[in-house]
Phi, psi and omega in degrees: 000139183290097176304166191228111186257158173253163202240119245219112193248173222187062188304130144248329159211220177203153160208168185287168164176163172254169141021262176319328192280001180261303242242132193291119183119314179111237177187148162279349181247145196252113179190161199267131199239048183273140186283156183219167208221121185258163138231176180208146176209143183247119206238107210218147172343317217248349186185134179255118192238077179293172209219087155074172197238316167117191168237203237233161135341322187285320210293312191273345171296346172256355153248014190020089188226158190267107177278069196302315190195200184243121187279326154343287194291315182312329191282019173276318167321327227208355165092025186259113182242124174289305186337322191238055162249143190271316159230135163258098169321142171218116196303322189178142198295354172296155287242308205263018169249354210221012213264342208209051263223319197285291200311052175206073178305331170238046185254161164250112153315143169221142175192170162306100155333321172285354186301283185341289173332302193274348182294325216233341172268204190280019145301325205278020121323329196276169170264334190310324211245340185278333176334318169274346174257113177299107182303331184283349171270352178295319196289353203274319161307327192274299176330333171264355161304288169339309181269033098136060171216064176194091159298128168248142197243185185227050186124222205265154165223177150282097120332327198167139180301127186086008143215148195222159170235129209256096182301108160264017228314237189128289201222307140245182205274346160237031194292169206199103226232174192217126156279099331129097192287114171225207194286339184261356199129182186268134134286130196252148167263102192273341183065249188231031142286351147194118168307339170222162214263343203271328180286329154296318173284003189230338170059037166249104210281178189269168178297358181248118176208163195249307195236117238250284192289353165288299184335289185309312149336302172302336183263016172267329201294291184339285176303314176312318205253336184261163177328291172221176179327309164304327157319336163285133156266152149254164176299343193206348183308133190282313164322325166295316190291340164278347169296307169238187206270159154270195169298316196207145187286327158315302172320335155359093169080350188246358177196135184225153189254116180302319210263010154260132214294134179292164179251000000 
């Protein structure tokens, strides 16, 4: 039998944006689109799996994103203490995903090989493509290798019974999206195989990409692998936290529950 975790999404920041700035192309109405920065984590009797790391304070002051909590520190909200989790998923290597790598002391990484490659090869020469990666968490990844605390994967895996992870690249070249067994169906956790609930539902990708047509691709693997439409999370839509419930009315606007039916 397939355990069934619940599952947890985990707003830490924001930033203001229009429109134009999601959609490959621009958009024609000039109206405010802002974005919010998750992290997730999936919680079952027998295992604790967090879903990507957020960055850091330094980090969002140096990109100017509005820094709402530590996300890290944040899965304490949910009853999650990292120091003792064992595995982390990481969708994919860019800055707001990758960031915080030393608080999680015993954990094992999980990722795409092809991330790693590309984090590290002769693209990030380009600033377009480089643009999204904090170099010192690119170095930091190789360094928890060095040290056995990284599984890499070549496509799809099992992580664990009930949650697996799917390579789509796309949007980078290892990007990787996570299916999630719950009470409700598989949720697919999409990360920034589509950043919006709008980008999937319009087949309009977002503007930052390594590969056009894998992007568009992903959002059919997207459909396919969740239970029903609803079953998509995206990576950044502020709309989920209006979607879904949180845990506790303390938890408000600041942690919403995946594995229960969308409102």
């Amino acid at each position: 039998m397939v355990p069934e975790y619940q599952l947890y999404a985990i707003r830490y920041a924001t930033r203001p944006a229009q429109r134009r700035d999601h959609f490959m192309g621009g958009d024609p109405h000039e109206a405010p689109m802002p974005m919010d920065y998750f992290v997730w984590v999936a919680v079952s009797p027998e295992r604790t799996v967090v879903i990507d790391i957020g960055f850091n304070a330094e980090v969002a002051a140096k990109r100017k994103r509005t820094y709402l909590r530590c996300p890290v520190e944040s899965l304490k909200l949910v009853g999650v203490d990292p120091a003792e989790v064992a595995d982390v998923i990481i969708t994919h290597l860019h800055y707001d995903h990758a960031g915080n790598f030393e608080l999680f002391p015993k954990a094992e990484f999980h990722i795409q090989e092809s991330e790693v490659h590309y984090a590290t090869g002769r693209y990030m020469r380009h600033p377009r493509l480089a643009h999204g990666f904090e170099p010192d968490d690119v170095c930091q990844i190789v360094r928890l290798n060095f040290g056995q605390r990284v599984k890499m994967y070549d496509g799809d895996h099992e992580i664990a019974p009930g949650i697996r992870v799917h390579r789509t690249g796309g949007h980078t070249a290892g990007l990787q999206f996570v299916t999630v067994h719950t009470a409700r169906g598989w949720v697919v956790v999409a990360s920034d195989a589509s950043h919006f609930y709008e980008n999937l539902e319009t087949m309009r990708p977002f503007p930052s990409a390594f590969h056009v047509g894998d992007m568009l691709e992903s959002f059919e693997r997207l459909s396919q692998l969740a239970s029903t439409p609803e079953h998509i999370v995206p990576g950044h839509d502020p709309l989920v936290m209006a979607r879904y419930p949180a845990p506790s009315p303390e938890l408000q606007d600041i942690v919403v529950r995946l594995d229960v039916a969308p409102r």
